[in-house]
C-alpha positions in Angstrom: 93.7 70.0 97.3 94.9 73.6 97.8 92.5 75.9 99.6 92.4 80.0 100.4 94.1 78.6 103.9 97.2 76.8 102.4 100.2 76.8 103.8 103.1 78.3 102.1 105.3 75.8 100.8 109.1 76.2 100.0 111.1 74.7 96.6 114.6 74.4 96.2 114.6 75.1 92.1 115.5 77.2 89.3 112.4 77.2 87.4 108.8 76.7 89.4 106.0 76.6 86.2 102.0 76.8 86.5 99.8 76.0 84.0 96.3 76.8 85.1 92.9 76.3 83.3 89.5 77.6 82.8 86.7 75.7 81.0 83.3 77.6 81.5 82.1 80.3 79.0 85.2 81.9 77.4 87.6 78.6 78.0 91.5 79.9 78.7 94.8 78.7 79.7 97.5 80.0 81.0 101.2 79.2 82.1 103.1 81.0 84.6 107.1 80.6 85.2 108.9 81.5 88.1 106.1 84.1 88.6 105.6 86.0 85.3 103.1 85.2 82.8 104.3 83.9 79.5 101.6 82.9 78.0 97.9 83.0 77.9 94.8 82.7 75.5 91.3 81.8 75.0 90.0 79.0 73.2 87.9 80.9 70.7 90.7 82.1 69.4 92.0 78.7 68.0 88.2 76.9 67.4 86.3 80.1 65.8 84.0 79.7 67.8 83.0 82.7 70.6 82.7 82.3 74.1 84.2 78.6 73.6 83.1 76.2 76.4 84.9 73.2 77.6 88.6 72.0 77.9 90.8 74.7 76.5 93.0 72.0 74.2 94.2 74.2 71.8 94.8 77.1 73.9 96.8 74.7 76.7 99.3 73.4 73.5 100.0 77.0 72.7 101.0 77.7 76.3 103.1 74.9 76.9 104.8 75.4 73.3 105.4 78.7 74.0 106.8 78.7 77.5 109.2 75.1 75.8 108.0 72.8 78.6 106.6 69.9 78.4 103.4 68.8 81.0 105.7 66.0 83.2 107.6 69.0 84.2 105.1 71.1 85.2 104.8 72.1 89.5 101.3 72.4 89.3 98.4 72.3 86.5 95.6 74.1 87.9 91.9 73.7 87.4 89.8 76.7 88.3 86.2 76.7 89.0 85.3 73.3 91.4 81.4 73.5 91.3 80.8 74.0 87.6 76.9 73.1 86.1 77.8 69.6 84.4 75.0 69.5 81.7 75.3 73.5 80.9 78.6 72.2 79.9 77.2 69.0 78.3 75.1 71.6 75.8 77.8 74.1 75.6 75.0 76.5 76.7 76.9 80.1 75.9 78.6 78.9 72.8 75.9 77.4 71.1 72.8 78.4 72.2 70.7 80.8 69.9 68.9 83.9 71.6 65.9 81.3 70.7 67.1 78.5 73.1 67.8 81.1 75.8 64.4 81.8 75.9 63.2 78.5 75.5 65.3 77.7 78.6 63.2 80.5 80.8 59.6 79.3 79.1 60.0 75.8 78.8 62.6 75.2 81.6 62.3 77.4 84.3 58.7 78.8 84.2 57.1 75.3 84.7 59.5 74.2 87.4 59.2 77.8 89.4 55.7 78.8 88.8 53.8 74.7 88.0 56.3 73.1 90.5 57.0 70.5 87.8 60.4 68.3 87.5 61.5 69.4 84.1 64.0 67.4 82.3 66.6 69.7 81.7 68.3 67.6 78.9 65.4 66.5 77.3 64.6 70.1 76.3 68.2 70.2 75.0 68.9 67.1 73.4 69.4 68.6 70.3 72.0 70.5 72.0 74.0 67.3 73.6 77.9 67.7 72.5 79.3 63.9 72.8 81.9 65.2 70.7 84.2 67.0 73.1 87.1 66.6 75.5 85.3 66.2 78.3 83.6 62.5 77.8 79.9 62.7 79.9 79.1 59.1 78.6 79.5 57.9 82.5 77.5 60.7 83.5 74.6 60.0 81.0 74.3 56.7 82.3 74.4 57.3 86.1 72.3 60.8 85.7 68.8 59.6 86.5 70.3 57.6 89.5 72.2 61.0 91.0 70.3 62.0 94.6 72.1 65.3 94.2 73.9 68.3 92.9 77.2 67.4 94.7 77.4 63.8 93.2 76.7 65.7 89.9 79.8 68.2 91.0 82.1 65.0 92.2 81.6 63.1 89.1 82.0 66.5 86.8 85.6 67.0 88.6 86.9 63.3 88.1 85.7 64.1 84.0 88.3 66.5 84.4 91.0 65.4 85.8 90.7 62.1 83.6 90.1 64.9 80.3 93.4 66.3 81.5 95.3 63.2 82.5 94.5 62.0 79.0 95.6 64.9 77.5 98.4 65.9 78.8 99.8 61.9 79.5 100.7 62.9 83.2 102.5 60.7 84.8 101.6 61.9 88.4 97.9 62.9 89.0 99.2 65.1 92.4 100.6 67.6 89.8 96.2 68.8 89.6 94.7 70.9 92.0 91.3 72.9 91.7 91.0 76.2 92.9 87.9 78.4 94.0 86.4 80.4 90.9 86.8 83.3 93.4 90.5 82.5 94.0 90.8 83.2 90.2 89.3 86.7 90.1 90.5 87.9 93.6 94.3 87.2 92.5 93.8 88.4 89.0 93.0 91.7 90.0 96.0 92.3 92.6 98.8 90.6 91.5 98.0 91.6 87.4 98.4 95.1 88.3 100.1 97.8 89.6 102.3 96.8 92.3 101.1 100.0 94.9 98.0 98.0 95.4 99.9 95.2 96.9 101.2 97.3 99.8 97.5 97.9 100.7 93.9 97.8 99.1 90.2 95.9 99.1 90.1 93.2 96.4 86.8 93.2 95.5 84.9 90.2 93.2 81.2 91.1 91.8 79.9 88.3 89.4 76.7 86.3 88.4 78.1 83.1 90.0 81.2 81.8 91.2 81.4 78.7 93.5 80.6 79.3 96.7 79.7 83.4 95.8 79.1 86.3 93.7 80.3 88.6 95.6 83.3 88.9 97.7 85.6 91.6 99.8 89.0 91.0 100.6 91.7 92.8 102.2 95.5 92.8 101.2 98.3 94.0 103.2 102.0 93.6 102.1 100.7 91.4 99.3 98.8 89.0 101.7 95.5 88.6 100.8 92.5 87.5 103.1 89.1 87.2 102.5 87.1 88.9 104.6 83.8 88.2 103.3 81.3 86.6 100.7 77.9 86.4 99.5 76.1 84.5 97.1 72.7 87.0 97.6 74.0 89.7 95.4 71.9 89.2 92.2 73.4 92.1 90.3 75.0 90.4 87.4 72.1 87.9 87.6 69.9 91.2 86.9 71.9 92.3 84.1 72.0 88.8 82.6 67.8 88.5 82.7 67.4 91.9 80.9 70.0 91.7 78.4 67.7 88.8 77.1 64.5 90.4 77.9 66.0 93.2 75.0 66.4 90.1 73.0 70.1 89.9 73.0 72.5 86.7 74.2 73.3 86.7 78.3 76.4 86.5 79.2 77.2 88.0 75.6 75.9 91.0 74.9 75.8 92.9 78.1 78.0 95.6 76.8 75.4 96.8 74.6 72.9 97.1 76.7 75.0 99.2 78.6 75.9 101.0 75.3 72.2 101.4 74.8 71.8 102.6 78.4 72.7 107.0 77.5 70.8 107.1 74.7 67.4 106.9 77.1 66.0 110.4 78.1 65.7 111.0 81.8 61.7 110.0 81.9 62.3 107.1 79.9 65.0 105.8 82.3 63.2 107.2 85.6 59.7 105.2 84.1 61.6 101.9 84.2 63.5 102.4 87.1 60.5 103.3 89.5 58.8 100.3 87.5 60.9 97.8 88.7 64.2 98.7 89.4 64.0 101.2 92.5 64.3 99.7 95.7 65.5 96.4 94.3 68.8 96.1 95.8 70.3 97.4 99.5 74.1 97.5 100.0 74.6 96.8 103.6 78.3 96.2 105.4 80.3 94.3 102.7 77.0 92.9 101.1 74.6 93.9 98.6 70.8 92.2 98.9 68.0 92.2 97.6 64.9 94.1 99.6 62.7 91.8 98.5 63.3 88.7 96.4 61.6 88.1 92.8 60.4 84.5 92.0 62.4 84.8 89.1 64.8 87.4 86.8 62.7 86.9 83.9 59.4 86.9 83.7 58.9 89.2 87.1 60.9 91.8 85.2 59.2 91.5 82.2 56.0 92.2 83.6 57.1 94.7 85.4 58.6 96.6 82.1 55.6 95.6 79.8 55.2 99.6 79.4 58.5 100.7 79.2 60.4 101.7 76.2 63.8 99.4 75.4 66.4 102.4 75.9 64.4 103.8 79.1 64.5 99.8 80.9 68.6 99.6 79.5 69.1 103.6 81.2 66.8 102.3 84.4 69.2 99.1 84.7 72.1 100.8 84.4 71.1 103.4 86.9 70.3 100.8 89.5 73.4 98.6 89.0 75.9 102.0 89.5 73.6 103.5 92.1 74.1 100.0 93.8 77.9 99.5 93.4 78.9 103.0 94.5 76.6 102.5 97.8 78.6 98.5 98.6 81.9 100.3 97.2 81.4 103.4 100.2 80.5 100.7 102.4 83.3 99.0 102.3 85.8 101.4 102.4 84.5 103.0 105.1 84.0 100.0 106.8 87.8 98.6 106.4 89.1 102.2 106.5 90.8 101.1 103.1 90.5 103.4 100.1 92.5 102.0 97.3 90.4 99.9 95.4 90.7 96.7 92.9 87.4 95.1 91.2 87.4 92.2 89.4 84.6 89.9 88.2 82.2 90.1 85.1 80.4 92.7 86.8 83.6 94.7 86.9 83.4 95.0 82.9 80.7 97.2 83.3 82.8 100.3 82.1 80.2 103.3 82.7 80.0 102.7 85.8 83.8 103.2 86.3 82.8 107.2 86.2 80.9 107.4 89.0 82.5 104.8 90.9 85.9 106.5 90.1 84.7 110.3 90.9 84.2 109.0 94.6 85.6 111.5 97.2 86.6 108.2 99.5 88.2 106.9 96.6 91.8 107.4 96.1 93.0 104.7 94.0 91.1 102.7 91.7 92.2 100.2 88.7 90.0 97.6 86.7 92.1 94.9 84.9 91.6 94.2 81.8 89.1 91.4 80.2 88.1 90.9 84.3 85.6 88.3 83.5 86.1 84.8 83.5 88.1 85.2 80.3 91.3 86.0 82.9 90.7 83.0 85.5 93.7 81.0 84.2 95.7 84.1 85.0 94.5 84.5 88.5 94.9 80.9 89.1 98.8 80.5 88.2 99.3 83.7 90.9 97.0 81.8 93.3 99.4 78.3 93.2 102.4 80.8 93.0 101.9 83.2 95.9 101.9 80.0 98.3 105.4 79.7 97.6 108.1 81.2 99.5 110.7 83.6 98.1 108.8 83.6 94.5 108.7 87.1 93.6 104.8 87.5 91.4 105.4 89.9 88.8 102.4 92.2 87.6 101.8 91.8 83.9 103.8 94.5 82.1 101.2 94.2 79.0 98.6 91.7 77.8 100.1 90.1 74.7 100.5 87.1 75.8 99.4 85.0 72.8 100.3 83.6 69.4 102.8 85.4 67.0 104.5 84.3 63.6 107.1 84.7 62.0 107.7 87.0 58.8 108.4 83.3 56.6 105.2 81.7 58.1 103.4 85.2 57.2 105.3 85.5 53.8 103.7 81.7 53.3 100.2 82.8 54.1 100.2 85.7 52.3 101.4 84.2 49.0 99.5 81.5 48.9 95.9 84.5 50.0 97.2 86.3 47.0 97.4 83.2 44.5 93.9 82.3 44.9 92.4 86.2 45.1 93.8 88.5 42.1 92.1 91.2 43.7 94.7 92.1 46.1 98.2 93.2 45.8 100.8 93.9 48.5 103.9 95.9 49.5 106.6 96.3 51.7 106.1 98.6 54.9 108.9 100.5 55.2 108.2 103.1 57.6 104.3 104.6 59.0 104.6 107.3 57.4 102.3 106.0 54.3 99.8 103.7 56.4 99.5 107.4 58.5 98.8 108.9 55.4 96.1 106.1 53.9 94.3 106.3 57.1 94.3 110.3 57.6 92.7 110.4 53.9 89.6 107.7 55.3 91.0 104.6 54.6 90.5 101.6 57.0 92.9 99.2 57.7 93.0 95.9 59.8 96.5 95.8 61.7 97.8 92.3 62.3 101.2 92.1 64.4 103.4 90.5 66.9 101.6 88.5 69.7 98.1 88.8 69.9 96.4 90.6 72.8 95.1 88.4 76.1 90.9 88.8 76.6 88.3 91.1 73.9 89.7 94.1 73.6 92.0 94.7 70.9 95.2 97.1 71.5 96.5 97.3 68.5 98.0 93.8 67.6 94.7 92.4 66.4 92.6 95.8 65.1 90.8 97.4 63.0 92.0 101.4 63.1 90.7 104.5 61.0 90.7 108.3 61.4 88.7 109.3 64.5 88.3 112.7 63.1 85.6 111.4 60.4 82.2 110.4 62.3 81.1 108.9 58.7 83.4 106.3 59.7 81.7 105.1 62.0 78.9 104.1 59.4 81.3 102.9 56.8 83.1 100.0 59.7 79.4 99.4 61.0 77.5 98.4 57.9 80.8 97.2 55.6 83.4 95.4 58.0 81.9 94.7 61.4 78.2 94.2 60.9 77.3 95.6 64.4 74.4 97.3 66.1 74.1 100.7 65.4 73.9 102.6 68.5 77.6 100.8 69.8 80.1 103.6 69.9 84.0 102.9 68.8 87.4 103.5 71.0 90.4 105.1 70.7 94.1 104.2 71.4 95.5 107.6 72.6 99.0 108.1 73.6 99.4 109.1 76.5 101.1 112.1 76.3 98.1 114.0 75.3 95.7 112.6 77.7 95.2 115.3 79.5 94.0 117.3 76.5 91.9 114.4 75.5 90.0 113.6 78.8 88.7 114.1 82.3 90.7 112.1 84.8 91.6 114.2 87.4 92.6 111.6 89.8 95.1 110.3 86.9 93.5 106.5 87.0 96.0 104.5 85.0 93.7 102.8 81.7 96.0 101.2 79.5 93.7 98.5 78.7 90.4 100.1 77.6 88.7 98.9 80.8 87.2 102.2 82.0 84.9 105.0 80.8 86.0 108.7 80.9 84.0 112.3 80.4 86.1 113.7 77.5 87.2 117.8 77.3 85.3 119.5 74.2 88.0 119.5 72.3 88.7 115.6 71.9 84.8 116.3 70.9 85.7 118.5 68.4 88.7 116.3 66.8 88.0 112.9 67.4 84.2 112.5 67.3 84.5 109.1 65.9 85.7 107.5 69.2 83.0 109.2 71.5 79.6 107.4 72.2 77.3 110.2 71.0 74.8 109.9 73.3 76.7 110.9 76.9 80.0 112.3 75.1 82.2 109.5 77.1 84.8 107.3 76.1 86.8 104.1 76.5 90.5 104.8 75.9 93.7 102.3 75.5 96.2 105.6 77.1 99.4 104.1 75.4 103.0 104.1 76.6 105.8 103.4 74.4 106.7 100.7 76.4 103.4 98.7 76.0 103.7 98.7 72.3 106.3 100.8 70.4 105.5 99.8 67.2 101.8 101.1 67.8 102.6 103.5 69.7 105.0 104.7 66.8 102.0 104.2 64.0 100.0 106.5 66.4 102.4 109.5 66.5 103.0 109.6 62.7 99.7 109.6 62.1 99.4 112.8 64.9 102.0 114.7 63.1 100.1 114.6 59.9 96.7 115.4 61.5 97.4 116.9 64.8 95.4 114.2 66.2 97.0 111.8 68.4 94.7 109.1 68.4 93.6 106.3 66.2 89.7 104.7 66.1 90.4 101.2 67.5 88.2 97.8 67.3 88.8 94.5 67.2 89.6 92.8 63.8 87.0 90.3 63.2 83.6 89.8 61.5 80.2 90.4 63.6 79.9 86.8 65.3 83.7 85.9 64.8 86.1 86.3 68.0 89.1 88.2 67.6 91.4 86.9 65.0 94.5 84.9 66.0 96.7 83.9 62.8 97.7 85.5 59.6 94.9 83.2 57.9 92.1 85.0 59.9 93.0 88.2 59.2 93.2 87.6 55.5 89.7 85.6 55.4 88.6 89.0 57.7 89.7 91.0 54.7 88.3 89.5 52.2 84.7 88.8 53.8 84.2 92.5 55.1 84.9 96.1 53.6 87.9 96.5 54.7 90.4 98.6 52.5 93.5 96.8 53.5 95.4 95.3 56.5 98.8 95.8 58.0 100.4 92.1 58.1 103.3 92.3 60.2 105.5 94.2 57.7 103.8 94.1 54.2 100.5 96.4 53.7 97.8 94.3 51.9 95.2 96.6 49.6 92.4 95.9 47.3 93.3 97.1 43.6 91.8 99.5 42.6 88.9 99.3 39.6 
């Protein structure tokens, strides 16, 4: 079993291969060869259904037919994440459950067993929610579950269900080819080895999450790409926090935190000062490396909701977002003052917490700071090939140059789909993209196109392979993609892709953060106010930018500058391509079922333009 201590090992070979695997809420795989990522992708993606639980099938036969290797010659196939919750899994609690169970979870679940003392039946609550009809095959654990003394017989049985689920899978012929790796390692190795390289000379890794195995929070320090962990916690209830209120607001945890923290500006100052005093001040200490609580709830739930009962929703989503930056710029001083290290890596689901990249980012002791993107557990597959492969000696890890690591198609298997799309819907007709001169020129006059092409972007933010793009200039867009195509909440603001040439016109990053990846917040100058309204969150006038280089994605990149010399505006408005509920879409199929179902006037399919006739 490898650990954070291993010992470097040594091959004598041409080609060293990882595949690594994550199976909690947003299940991935990924395969690494000698050091570079080839492939990666989420099992949403291929099932439909988002934040997939449970063994990654699909997405682990799209690795290893991309990277041409079959699972007998694989170094190493990596499981990340030992000490997993075996009958969250059994339920597939973050897929399946309905805002409905979540809160019959806290009322019939947790409230009797915290506040009655009462042995609740976990399962029995669930049982309509029992999934015997997955990889992973819990028949053994059914019928040894009431004889388990504890969690860690739960944990030891859960990790043999895997290795058997992947043994069986992938007909291995040598069962030492497995190893399990720390959630933490995952995250921590993510974040420095998937990004720039200057971080690797020196830098604090730092991992804040709602629960990992042995933590949720962690500091580590790196130095000539060694990294060590220096501490960790498991008291930093942060993300648990986040998690408890997004639900109080009646949205999904572990879901829809990004709209709470959408919702978060739109509360005045005494709305978000009434529910921070209520509840929220005081709550946390950052102290050293750690972050604790002052005083310790009974529970996230029901505490909180008392405490709130006479707040307003905007002023308790301002007052938790207050509390969560106020908390992570006081642990982030404290730890670079305390390791005299101030370049800065964060990684962790907390880390997707974008708004709070502006403060964090504004810090005087701050000079560097990067956020990779999708840093959740969406990227643990990725971490955990660079964990197995930085043990080995001589292997030179290569940063990821861009994040399209997953399925393309070629123009016949496109040509196929579309045909056959068009044979059963007369409604639609196509043509031949010859340059972007005329998409630039359909967009620029309000029209809204899905863009489908190449590989398809790595975690759930779309850059431009898998979008849906429209004029920024035109705020009524906004209204027209909300209510016709996507189907979203109202007060959730839309992105741009700007290239990066005219960021400095565009926004306020004096410190020149690299954010090629949508994963940070900025202030924006008044006159990206003034042309691109569209792609600003109207309440506190910021936004979350892909900055584009040519080298990311020409092609985009390209699109993006014709459509600038017909409007002056070097930007395009850029969201995912899916329906409201849908993940991201992965093959030509999706994106022409996306078209159809939603008001979308037409989508870019690799190099033919697909429109709706006109009446």
């Amino acid at each position: 079993m490898m650990t954070g201590n291993c010992c470097m090992q040594f091959i004598n070979k041409n080609k060293y291969s990882v595949l690594a695997i994550s199976y909690g809420h947003e299940a991935n795989a990924s395969i690494m060869i000698n050091g570079k990522i080839v492939a990666s992708a989420a099992e949403e993606r291929f099932t439909k259904k988002k934040c997939q639980m449970g063994y990654p099938k699909n997405a682990i036969n799209f690795c290893l037919k991309y990277a041409g290797i079959k699972s007998n010659n694989l170094d190493v196939i990596a499981i990340v994440s030992k000490n997993d919750l075996m009958e969250q899994n059994l339920v597939n609690r973050i897929d399946s459950f309905t805002i409905k169970d979540f809160l019959s979870e806290q009322y019939d679940y947790w409230k009797p067993k915290i506040y009655q003392k009462k042995n609740i039946d976990y399962l029995k609550i669930f049982k309509h929610k029992i999934n015997l009809k997955q990889d992973f095959d819990f028949t053994d654990y059914l019928k040894k579950r009431n004889y388990i003394r504890n969690q860690n017989d739960a944990i030891k049985i859960f990790k043999k269900m895997r290795v058997d689920t992947v043994h069986k899978h992938l007909k291995l012929k040598d069962l030492s080819q497995i190893q399990h790796i720390e959630h933490e390692k995952g995250h921590q190795y993510y974040a420095l080895f998937a990004g720039p390289e200057i971080y690797r000379k020196k830098c604090l890794v730092l991992t804040n999450e709602g629960m990992g195995d042995k933590s949720n929070l962690s500091v580590s320090i790196v130095k000539n790409s060694k990294l060590k962990e220096v501490y960790y916690s498991k008291k930093n209830k942060i993300g648990t926090l986040y998690k408890f209120i997004t639900l109080m607001l009646g949205m999904k945890p572990s879901q829809h935190e990004f709209k709470v923290m959408g919702l978060a500006p739109y509360a005045s100052d005494y709305e978000t000062k009434k529910a921070y005093n209520s509840a929220f001040k005081n709550l946390f200490v950052a102290k050293a490396y750690g972050i604790f609580l002052k005083k310790k709830p009974p529970d996230f739930y029901f505490h909180f909701k008392e405490k709130l009962k006479h707040c307003r929703f905007d002023g308790i989503a301002g007052g938790l977002q207050l509390v969560v930056e106020e908390t992570l710029i006081n642990w982030i001083k404290n730890c670079i003052k305390k390791s005299k290290i101030n370049s800065v890596l964060i990684s962790g689901g907390v880390a997707q917490n974008i708004k709070a990249a502006i403060p964090i980012s504004n810090l005087k002791d701050i000079k560097r700071f990067y956020m990779n993107p999708s840093s959740g557990d969406s990227t643990l597959s990725v971490g955990g090939c660079y964990y197995v492969s930085s043990k080995i000696s001589g292997l030179k890890l290569k940063k990821m140059d861009n994040i399209y690591l997953g399925p393309d198609f070629t123009n016949e298997y496109i040509e196929k789909a579309l045909i056959k799309f068009l044979k059963l819907n007369k409604q639609y007709s196509f043509q031949r993209i010859k340059n972007n001169k005329k998409i630039s020129e359909y967009l620029s006059k309000g029209k809204v196109f899905g863009r489908f092409y190449g590989r398809m972007e790595l975690g759930q933010r779309a850059l431009g392979n898998r979008s849906i793009i429209a004029d920024p200039r035109k705020t009524e867009i906004v209204k027209i993609i909300n209510s016709k195509i996507k189907f979203r909440d109202f007060w959730m603001p839309f992105t741009p892709s700007i290239l990066d040439k005219y960021q400095n016109k565009y926004l306020v990053n004096k410190k020149k953060l690299s954010c090629p990846y949508m994963t940070m917040a900025f202030n924006t100058t008044k006159y990206f106010q003034k042309i691109a309204p569209a792609t600003i969150h109207p309440a506190d006038l910021t936004t979350r930018p892909q900055i584009l280089e040519k080298k990311h994605n020409e092609k985009y990149y390209d699109l993006i500058n014709e459509f600038g010399k017909i409007t002056g505006v070097y930007c395009l408005l850029n969201t995912s391509l899916n329906l409201h509920g849908y993940p991201m879409v992965c093959s030509p199929e999706d994106a022409l079922f996306t078209l159809k179902n939603s008001g979308l006037d037409g989508l870019i399919l690799q190099d033919y333009l697909v429109l709706k006739k006109s009446k």
